[in-house]
TORSEVO-60820 format. One record per residue: residue in one letter; x, y negated, z negated of N, C-alpha, C in turn. Coordinates in steps of 0.05 Angstrom, whole numbers. Layout:
BEGIN
a;X;Y;Z;X;Y;Z;X;Y;Z
...
! end
This chain:
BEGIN
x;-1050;722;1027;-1065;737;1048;-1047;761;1057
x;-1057;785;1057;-1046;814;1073;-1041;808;1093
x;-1028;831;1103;-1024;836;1135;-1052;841;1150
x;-1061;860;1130;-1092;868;1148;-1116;851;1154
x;-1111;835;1129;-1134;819;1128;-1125;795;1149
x;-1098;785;1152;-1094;764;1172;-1095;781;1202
x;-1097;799;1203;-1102;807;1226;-1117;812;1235
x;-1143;822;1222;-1167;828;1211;-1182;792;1233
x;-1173;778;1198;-1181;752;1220;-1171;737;1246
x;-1145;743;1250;-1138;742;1286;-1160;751;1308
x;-1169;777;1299;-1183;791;1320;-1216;774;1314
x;-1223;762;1307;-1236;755;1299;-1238;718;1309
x;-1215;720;1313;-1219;683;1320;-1205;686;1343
x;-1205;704;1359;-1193;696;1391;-1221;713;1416
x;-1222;701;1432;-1239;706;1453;-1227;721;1471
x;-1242;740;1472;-1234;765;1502;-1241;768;1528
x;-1232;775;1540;-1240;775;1575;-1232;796;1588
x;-1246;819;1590;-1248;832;1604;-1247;838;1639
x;-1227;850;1645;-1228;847;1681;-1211;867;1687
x;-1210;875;1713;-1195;899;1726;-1178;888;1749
x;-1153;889;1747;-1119;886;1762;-1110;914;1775
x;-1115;924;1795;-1107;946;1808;-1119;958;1797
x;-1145;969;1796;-1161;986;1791;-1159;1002;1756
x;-1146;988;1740;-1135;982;1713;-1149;963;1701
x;-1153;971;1669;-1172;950;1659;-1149;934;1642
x;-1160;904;1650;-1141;877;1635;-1148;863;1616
x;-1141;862;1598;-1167;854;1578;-1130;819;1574
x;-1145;798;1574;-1130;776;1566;-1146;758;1541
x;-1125;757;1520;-1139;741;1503;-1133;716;1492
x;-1153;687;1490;-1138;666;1480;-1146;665;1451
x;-1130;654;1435;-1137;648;1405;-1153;623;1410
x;-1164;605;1389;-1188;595;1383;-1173;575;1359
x;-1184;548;1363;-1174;529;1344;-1173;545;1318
x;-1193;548;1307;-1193;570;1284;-1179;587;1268
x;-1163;601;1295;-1143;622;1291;-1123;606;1294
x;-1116;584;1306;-1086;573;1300;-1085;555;1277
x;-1106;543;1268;-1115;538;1241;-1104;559;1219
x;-1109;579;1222;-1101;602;1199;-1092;609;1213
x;-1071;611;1230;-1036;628;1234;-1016;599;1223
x;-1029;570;1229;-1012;556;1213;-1005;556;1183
x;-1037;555;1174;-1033;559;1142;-1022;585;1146
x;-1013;614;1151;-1007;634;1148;-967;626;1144
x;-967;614;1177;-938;611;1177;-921;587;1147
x;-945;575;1133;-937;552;1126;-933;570;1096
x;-948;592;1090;-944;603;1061;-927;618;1052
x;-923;636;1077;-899;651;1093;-870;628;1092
x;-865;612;1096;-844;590;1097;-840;583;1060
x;-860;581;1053;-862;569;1023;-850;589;1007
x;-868;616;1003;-859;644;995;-826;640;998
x;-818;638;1018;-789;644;1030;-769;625;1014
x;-773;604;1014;-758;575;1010;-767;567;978
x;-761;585;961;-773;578;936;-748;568;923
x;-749;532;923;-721;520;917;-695;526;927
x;-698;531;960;-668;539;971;-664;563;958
x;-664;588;940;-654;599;926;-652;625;949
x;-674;625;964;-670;653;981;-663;651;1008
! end
């Protein structure tokens, strides 16, 4: 998986909330079972890639 495309899907599996903090717009966002679903498999391929027989 790319950069874009995992980010692509981040924005895509987290929920937004819109609101205003001193007359400034706040936008707060939580991720979504979904998205920590695929940032784990992300971090877990990312780890694998890396660790190919101790060698790197």
């Amino acid at each position: 998986m790319n950069y874009s495309r995992f980010f692509t899907e981040i924005s895509k599996t987290k929920e937004n909330r819109k609101q205003f903090k001193d007359n400034y717009p706040q936008t707060t966002c939580k991720i979504t079972p979904i998205g920590i679903a695929a940032f784990d498999a992300y971090v877990k391929a990312l780890q694998q890639y890396l660790s190919v027989d101790g060698v790197r």
